[in-house]
CHARMM internal coordinates of N, CA and C (Angstrom, degrees):
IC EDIT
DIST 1 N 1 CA 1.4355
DIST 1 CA 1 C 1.5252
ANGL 1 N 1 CA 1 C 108.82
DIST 1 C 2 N 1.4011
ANGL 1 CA 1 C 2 N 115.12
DIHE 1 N 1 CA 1 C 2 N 135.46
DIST 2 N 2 CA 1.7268
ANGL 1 C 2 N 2 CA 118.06
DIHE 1 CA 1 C 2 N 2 CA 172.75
DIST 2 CA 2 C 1.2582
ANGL 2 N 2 CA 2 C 116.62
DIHE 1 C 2 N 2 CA 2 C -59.26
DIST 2 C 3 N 1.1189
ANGL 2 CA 2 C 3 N 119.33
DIHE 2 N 2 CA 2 C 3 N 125.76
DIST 3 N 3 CA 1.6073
ANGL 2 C 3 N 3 CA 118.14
DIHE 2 CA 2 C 3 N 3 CA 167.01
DIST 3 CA 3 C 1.6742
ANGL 3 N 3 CA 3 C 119.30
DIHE 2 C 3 N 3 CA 3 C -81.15
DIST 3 C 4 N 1.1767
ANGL 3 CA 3 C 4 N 106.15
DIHE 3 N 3 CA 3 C 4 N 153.27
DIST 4 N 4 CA 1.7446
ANGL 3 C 4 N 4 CA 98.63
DIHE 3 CA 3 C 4 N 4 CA 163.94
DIST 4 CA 4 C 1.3825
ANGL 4 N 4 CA 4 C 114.13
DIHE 3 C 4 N 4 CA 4 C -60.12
DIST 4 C 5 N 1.0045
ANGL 4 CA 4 C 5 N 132.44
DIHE 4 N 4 CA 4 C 5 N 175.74
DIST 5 N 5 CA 1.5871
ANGL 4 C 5 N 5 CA 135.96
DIHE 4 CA 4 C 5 N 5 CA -171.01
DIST 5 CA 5 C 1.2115
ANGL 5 N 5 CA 5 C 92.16
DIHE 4 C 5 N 5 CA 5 C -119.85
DIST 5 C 6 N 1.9001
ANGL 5 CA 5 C 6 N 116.41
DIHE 5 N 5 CA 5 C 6 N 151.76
DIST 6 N 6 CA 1.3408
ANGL 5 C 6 N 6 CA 113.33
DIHE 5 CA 5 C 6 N 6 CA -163.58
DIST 6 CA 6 C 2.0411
ANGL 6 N 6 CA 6 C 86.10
DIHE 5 C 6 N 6 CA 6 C -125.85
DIST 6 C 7 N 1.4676
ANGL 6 CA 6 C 7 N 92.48
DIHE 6 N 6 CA 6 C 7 N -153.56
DIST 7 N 7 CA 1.6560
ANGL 6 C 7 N 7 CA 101.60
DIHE 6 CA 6 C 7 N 7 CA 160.34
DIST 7 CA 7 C 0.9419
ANGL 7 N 7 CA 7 C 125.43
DIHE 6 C 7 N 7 CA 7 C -47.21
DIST 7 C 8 N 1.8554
ANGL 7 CA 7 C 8 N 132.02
DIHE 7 N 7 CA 7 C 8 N -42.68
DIST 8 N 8 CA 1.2725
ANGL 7 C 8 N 8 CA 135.08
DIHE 7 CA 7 C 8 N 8 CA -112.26
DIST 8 CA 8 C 1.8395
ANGL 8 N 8 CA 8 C 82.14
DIHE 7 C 8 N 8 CA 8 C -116.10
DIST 8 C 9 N 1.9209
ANGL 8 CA 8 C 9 N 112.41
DIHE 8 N 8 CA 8 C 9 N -18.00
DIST 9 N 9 CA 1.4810
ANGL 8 C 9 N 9 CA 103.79
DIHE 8 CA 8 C 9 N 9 CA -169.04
DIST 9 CA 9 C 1.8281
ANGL 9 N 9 CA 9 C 105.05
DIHE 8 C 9 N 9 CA 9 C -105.97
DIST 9 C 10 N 1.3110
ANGL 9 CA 9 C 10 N 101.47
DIHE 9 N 9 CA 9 C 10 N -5.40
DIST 10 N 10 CA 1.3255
ANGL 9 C 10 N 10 CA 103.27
DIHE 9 CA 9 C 10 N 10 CA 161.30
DIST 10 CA 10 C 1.8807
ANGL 10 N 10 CA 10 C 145.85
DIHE 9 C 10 N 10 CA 10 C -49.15
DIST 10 C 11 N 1.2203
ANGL 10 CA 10 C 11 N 109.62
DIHE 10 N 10 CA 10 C 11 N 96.78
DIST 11 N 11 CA 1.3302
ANGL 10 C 11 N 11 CA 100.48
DIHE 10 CA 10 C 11 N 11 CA -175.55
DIST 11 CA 11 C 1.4124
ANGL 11 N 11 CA 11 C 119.49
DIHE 10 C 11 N 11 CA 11 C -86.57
DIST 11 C 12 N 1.3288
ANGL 11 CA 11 C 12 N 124.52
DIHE 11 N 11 CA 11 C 12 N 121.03
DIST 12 N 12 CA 1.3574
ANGL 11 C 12 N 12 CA 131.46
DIHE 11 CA 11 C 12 N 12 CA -172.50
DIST 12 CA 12 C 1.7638
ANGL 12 N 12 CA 12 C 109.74
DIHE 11 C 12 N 12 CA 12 C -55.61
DIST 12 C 13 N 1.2346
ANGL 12 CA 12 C 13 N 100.57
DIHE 12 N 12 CA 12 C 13 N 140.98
DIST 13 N 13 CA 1.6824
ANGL 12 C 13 N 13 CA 105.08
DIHE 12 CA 12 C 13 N 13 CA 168.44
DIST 13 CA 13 C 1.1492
ANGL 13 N 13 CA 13 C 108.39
DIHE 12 C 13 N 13 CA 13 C -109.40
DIST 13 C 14 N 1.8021
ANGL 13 CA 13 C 14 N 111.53
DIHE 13 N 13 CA 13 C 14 N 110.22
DIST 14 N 14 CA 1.6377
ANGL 13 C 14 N 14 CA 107.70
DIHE 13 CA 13 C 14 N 14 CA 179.03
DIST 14 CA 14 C 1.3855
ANGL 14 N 14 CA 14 C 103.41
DIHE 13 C 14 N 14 CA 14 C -105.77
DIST 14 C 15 N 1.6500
ANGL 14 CA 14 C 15 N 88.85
DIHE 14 N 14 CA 14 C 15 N 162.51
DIST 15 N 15 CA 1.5903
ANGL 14 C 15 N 15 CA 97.71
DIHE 14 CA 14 C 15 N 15 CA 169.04
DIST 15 CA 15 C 1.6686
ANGL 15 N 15 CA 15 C 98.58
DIHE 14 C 15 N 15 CA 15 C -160.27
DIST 15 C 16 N 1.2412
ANGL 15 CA 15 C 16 N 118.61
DIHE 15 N 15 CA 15 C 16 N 150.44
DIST 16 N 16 CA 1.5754
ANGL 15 C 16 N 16 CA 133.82
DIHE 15 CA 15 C 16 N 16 CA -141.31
DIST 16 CA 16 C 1.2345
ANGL 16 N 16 CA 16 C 93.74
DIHE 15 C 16 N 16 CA 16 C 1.37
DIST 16 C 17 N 1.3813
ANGL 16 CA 16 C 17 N 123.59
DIHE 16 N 16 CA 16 C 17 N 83.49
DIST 17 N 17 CA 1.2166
ANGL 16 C 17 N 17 CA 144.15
DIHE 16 CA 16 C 17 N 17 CA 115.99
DIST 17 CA 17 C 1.9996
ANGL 17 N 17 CA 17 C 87.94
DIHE 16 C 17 N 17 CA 17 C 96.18
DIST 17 C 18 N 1.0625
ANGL 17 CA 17 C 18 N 126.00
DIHE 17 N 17 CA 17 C 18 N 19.92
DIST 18 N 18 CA 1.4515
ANGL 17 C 18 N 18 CA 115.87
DIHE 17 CA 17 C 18 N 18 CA -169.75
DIST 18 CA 18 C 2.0311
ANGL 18 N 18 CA 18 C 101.04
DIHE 17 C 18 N 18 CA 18 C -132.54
DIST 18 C 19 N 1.2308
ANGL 18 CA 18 C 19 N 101.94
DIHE 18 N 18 CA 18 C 19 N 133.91
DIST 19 N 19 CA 1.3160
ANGL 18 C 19 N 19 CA 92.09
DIHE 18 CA 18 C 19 N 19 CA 175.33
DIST 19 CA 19 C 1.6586
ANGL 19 N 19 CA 19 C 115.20
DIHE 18 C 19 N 19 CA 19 C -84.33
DIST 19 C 20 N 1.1455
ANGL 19 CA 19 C 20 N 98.70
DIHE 19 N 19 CA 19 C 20 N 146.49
DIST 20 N 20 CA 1.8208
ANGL 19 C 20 N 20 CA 101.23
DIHE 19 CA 19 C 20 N 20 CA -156.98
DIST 20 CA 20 C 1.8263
ANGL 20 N 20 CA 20 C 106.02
DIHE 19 C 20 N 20 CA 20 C -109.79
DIST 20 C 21 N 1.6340
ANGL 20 CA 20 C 21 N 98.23
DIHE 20 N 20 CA 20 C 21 N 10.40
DIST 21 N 21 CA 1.6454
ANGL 20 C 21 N 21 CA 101.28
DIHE 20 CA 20 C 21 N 21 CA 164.32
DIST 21 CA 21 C 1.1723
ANGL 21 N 21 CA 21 C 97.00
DIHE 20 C 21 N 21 CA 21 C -85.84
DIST 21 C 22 N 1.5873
ANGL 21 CA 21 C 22 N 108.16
DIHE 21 N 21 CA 21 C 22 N -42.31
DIST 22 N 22 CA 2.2560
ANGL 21 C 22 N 22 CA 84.92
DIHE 21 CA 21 C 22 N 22 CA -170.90
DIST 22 CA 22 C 1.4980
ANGL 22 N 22 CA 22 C 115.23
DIHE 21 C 22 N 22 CA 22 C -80.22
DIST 22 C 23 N 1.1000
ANGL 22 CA 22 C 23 N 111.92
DIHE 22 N 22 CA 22 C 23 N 6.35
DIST 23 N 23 CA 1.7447
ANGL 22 C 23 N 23 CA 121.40
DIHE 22 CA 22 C 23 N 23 CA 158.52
DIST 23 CA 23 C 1.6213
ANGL 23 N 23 CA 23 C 115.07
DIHE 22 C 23 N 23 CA 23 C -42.94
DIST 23 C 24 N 1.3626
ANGL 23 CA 23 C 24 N 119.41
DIHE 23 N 23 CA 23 C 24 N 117.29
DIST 24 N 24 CA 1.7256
ANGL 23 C 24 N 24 CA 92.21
DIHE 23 CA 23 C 24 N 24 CA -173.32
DIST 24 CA 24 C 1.4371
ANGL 24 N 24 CA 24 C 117.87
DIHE 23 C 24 N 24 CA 24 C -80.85
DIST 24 C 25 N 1.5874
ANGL 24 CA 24 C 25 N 106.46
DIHE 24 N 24 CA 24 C 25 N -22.82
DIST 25 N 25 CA 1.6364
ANGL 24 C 25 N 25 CA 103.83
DIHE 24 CA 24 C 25 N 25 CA -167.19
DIST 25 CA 25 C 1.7052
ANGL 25 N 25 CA 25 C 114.60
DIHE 24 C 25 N 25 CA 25 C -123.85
DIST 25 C 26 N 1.7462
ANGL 25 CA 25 C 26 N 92.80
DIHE 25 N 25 CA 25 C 26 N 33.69
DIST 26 N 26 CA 1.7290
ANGL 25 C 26 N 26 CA 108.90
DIHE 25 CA 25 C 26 N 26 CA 172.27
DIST 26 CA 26 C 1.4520
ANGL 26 N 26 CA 26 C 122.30
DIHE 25 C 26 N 26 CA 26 C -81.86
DIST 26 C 27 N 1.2842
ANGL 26 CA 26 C 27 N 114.72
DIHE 26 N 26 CA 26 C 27 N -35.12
DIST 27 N 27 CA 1.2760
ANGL 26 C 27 N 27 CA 136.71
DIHE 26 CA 26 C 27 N 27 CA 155.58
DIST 27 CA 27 C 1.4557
ANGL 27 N 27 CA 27 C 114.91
DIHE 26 C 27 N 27 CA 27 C -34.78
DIST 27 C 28 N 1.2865
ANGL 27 CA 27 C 28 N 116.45
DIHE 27 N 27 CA 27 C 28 N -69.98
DIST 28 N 28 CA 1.6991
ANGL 27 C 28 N 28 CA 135.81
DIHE 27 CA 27 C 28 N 28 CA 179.61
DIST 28 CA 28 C 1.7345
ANGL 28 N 28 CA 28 C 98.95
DIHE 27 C 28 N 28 CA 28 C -67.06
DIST 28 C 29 N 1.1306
ANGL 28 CA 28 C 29 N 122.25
DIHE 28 N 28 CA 28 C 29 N -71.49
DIST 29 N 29 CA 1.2028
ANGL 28 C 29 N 29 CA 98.37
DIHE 28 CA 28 C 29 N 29 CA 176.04
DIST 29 CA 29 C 1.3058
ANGL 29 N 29 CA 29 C 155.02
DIHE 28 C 29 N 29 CA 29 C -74.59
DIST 29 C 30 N 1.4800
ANGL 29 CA 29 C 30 N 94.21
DIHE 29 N 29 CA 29 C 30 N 10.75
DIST 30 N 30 CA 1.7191
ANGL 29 C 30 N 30 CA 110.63
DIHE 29 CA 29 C 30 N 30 CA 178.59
DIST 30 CA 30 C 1.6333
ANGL 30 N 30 CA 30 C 93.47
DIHE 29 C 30 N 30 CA 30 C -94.43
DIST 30 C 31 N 1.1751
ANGL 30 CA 30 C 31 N 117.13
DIHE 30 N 30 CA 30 C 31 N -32.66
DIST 31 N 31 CA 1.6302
ANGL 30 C 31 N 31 CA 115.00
DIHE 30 CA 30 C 31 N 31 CA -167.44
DIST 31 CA 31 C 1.4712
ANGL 31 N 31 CA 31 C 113.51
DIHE 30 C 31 N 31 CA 31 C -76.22
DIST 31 C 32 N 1.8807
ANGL 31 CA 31 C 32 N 118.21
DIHE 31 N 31 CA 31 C 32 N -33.60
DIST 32 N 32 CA 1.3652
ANGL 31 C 32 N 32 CA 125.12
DIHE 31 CA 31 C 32 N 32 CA 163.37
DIST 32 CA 32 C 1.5052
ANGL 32 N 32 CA 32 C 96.96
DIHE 31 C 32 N 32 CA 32 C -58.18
DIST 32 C 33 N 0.5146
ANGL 32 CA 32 C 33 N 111.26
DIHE 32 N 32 CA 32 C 33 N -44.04
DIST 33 N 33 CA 2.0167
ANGL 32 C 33 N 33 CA 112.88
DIHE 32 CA 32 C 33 N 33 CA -151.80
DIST 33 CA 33 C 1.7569
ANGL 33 N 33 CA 33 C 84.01
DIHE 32 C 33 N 33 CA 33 C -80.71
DIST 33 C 34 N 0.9478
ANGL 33 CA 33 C 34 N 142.25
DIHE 33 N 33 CA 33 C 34 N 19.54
DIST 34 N 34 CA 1.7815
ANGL 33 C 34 N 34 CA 136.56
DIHE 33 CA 33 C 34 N 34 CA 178.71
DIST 34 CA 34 C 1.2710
ANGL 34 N 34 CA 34 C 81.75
DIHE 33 C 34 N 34 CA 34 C -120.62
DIST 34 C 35 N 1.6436
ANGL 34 CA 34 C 35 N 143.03
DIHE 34 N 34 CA 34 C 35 N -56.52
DIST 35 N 35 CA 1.3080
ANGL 34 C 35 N 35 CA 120.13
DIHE 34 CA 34 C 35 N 35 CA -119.28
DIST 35 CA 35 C 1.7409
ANGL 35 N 35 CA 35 C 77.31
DIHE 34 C 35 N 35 CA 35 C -113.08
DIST 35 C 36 N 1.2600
ANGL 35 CA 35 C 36 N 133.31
DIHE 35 N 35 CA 35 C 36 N -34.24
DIST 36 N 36 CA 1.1843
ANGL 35 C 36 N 36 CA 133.39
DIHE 35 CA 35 C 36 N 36 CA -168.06
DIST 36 CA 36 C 1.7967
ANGL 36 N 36 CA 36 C 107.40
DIHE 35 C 36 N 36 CA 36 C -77.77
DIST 36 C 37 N 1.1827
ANGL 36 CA 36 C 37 N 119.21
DIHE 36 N 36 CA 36 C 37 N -15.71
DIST 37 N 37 CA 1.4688
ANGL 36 C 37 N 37 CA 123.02
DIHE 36 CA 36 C 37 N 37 CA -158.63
DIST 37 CA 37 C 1.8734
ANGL 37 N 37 CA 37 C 78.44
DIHE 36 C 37 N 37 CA 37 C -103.11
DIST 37 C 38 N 0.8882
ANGL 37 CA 37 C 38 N 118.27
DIHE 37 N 37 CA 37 C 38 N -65.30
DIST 38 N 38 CA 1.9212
ANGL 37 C 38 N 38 CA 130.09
DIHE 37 CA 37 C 38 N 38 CA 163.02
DIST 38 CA 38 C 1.3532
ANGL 38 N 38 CA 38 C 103.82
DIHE 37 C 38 N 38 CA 38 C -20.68
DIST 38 C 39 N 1.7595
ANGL 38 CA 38 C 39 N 130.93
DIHE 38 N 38 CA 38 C 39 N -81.78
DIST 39 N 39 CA 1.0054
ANGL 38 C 39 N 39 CA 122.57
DIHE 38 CA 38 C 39 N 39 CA 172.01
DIST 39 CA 39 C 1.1865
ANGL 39 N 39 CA 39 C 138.74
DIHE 38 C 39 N 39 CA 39 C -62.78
DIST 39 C 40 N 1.5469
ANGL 39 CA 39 C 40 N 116.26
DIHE 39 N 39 CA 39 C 40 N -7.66
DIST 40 N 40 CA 1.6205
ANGL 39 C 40 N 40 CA 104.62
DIHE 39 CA 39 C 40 N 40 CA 164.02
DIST 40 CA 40 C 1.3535
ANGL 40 N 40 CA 40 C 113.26
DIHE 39 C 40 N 40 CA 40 C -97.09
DIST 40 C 41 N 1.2819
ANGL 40 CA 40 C 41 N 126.60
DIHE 40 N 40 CA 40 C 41 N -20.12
DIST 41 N 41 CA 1.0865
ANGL 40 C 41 N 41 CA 124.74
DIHE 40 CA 40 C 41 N 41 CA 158.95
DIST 41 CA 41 C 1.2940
ANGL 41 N 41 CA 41 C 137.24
DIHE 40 C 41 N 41 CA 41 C -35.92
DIST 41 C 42 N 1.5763
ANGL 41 CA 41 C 42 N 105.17
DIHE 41 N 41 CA 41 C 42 N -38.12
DIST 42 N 42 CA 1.4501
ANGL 41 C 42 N 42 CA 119.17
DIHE 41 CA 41 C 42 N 42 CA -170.18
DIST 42 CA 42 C 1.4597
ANGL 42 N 42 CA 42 C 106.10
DIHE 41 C 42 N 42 CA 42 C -108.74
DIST 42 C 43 N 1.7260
ANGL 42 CA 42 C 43 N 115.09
DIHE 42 N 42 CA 42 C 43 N -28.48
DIST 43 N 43 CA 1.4850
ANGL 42 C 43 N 43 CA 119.45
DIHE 42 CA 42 C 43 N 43 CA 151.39
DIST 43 CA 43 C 1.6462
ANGL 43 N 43 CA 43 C 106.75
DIHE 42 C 43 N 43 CA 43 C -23.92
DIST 43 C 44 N 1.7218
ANGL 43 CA 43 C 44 N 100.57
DIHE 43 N 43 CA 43 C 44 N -72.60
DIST 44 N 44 CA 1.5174
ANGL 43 C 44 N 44 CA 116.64
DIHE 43 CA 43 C 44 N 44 CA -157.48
DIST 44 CA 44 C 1.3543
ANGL 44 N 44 CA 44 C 114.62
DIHE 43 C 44 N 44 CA 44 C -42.45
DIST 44 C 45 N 1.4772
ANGL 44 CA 44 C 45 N 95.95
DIHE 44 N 44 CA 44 C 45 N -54.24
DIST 45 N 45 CA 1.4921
ANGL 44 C 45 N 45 CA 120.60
DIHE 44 CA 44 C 45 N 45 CA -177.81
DIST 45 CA 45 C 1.5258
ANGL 45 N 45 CA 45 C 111.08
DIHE 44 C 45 N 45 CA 45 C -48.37
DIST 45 C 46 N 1.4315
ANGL 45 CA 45 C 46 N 121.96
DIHE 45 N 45 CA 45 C 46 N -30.68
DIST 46 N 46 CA 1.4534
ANGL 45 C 46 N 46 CA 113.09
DIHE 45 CA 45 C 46 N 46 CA -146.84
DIST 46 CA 46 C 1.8504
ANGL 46 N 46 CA 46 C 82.38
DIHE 45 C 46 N 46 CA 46 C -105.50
DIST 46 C 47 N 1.5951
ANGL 46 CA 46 C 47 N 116.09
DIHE 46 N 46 CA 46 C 47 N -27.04
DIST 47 N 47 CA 1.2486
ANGL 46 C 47 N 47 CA 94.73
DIHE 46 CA 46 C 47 N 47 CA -165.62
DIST 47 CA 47 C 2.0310
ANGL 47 N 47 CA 47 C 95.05
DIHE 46 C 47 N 47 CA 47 C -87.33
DIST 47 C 48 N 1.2688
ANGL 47 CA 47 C 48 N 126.13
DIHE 47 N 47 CA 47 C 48 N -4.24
DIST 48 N 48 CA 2.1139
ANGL 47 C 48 N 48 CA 125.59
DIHE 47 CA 47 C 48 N 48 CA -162.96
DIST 48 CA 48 C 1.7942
ANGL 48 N 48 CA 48 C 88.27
DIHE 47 C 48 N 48 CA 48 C -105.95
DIST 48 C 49 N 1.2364
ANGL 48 CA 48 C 49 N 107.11
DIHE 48 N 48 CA 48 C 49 N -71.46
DIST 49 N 49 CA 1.3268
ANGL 48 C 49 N 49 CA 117.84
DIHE 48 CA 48 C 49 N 49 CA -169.14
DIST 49 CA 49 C 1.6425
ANGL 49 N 49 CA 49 C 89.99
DIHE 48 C 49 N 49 CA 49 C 104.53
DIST 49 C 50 N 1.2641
ANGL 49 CA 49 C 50 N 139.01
DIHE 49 N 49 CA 49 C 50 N 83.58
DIST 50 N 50 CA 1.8132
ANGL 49 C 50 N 50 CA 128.55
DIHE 49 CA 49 C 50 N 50 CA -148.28
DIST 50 CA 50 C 1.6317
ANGL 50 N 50 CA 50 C 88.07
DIHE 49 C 50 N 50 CA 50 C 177.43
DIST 50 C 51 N 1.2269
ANGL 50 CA 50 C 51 N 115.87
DIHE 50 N 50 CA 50 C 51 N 93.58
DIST 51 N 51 CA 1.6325
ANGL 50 C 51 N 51 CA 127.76
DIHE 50 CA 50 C 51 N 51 CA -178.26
DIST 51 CA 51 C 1.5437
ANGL 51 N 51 CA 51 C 99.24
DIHE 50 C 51 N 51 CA 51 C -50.29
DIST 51 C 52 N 1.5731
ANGL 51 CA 51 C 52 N 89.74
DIHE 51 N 51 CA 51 C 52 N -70.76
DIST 52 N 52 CA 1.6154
ANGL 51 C 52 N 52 CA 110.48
DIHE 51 CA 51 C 52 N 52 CA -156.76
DIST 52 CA 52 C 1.4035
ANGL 52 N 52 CA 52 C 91.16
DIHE 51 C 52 N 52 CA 52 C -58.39
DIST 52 C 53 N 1.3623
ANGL 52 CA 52 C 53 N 137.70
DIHE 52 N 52 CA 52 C 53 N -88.09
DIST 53 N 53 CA 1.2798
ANGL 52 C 53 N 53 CA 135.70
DIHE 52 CA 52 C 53 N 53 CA -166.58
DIST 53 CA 53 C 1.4045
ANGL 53 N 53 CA 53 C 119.75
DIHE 52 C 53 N 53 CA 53 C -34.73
DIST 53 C 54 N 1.5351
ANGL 53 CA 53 C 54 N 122.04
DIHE 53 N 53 CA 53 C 54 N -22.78
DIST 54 N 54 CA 1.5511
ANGL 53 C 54 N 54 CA 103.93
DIHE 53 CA 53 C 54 N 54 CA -174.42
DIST 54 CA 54 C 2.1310
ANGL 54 N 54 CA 54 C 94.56
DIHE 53 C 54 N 54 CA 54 C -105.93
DIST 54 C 55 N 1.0836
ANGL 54 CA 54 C 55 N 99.53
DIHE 54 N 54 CA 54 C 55 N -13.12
DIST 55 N 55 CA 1.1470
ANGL 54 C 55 N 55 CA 102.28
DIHE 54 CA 54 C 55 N 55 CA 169.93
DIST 55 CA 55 C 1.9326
ANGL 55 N 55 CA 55 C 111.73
DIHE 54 C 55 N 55 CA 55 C -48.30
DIST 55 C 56 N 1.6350
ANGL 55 CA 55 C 56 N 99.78
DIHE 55 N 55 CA 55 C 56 N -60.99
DIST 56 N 56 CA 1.2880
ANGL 55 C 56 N 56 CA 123.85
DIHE 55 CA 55 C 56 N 56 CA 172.92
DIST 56 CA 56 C 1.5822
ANGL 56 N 56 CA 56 C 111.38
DIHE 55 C 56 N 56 CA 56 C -51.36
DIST 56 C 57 N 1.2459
ANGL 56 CA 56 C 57 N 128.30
DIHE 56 N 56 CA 56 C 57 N -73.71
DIST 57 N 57 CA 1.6097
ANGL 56 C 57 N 57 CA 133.99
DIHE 56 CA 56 C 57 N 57 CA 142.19
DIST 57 CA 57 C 1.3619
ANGL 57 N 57 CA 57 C 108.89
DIHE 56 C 57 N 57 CA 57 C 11.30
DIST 57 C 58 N 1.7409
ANGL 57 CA 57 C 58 N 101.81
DIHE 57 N 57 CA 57 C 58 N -74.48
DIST 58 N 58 CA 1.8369
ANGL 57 C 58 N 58 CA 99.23
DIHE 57 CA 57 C 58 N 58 CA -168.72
DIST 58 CA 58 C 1.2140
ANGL 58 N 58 CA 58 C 119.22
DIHE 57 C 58 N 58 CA 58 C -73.45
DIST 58 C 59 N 1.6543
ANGL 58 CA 58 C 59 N 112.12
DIHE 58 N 58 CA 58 C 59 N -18.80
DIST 59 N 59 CA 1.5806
ANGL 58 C 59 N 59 CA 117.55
DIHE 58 CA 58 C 59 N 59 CA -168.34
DIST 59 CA 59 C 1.9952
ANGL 59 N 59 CA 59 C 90.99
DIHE 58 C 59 N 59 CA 59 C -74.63
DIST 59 C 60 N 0.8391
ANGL 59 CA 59 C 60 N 118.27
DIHE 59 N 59 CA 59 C 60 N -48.93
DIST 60 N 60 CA 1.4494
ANGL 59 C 60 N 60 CA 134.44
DIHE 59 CA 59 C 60 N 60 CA 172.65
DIST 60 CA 60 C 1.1647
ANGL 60 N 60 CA 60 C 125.45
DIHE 59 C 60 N 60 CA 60 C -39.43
DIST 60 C 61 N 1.3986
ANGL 60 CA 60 C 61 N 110.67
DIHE 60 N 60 CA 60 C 61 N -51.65
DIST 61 N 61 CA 1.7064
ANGL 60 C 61 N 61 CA 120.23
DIHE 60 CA 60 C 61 N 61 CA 171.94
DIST 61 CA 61 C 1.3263
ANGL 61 N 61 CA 61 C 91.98
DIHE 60 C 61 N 61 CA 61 C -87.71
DIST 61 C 62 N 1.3448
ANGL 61 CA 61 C 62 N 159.69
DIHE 61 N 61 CA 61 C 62 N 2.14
DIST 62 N 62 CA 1.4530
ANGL 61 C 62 N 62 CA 141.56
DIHE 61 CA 61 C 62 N 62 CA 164.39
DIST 62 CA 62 C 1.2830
ANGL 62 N 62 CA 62 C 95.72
DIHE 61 C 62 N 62 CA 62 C -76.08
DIST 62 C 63 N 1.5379
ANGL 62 CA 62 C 63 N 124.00
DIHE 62 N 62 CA 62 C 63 N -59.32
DIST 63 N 63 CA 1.5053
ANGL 62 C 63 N 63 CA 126.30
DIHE 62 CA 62 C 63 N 63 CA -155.85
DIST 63 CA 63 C 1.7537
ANGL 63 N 63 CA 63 C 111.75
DIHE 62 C 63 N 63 CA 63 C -63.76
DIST 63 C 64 N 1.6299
ANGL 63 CA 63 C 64 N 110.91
DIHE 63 N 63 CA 63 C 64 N -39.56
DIST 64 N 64 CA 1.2556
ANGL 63 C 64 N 64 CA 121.80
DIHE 63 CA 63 C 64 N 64 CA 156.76
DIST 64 CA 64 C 1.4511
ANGL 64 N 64 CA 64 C 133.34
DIHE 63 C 64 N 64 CA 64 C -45.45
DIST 64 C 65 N 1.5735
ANGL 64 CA 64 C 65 N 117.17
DIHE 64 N 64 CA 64 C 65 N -57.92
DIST 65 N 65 CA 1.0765
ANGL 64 C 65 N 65 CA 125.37
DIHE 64 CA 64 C 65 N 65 CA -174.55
DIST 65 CA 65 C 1.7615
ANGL 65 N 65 CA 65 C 101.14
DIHE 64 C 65 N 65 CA 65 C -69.88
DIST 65 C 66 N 1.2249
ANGL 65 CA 65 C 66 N 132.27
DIHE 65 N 65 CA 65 C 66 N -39.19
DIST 66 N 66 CA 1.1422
ANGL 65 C 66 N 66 CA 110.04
DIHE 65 CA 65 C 66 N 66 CA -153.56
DIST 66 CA 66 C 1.8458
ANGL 66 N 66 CA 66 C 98.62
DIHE 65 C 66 N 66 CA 66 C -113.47
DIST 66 C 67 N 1.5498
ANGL 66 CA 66 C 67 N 106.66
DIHE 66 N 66 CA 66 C 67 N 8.90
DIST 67 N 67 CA 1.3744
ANGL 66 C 67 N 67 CA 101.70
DIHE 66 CA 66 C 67 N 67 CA 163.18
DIST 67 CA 67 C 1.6438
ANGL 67 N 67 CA 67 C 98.92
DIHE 66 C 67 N 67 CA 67 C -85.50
DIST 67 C 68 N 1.5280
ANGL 67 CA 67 C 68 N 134.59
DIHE 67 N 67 CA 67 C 68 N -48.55
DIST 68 N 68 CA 1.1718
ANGL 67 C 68 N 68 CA 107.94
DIHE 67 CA 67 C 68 N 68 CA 162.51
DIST 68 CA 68 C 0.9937
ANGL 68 N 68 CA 68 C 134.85
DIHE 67 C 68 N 68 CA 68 C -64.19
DIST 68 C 69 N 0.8144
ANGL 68 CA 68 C 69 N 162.01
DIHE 68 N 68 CA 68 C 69 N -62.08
DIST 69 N 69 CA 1.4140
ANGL 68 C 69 N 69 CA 158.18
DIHE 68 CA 68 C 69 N 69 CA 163.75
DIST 69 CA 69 C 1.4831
ANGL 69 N 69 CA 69 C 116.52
DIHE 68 C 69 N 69 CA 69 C -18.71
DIST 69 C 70 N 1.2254
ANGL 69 CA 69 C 70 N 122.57
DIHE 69 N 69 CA 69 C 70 N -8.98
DIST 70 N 70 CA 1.4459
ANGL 69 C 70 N 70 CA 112.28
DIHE 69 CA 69 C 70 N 70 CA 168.09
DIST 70 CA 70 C 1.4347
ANGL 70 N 70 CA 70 C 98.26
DIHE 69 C 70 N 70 CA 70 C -120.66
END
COOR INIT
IC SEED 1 N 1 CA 1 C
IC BUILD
């Protein structure tokens, strides 16, 4: 029978050299920074009609929102 997986099957996700699960508030701010970079994106889009530019927009408000926010 499968067991649940505990600590011991966990593989760490690093990045510059730090694992960013035991980060406490990487979680929260990577997930604002998806849904907020998402909705202005598609905000942008709906108010220009401009692929590339709101494309650019959302990549922008992701990197923003979730550099503040953490």
């Amino acid at each position: 029978m499968a067991s649940i997986s505990s600590d011991e099957d966990h593989k760490p996700l690093m990045f510059l050299g730090k694992d960013v699960s035991k980060i406490p508030c990487f979680r929260n701010s990577f997930l604002y920074g998806i849904v907020g970079g998402f909705t202005m994106g598609i905000g942008y889009f709906l108010c220009t009609s401009r692929t590339l530019r709101s494309t650019h927009f959302g990549f922008g408000s992701f990197v923003t929102i979730s550099s503040v926010y953490w």
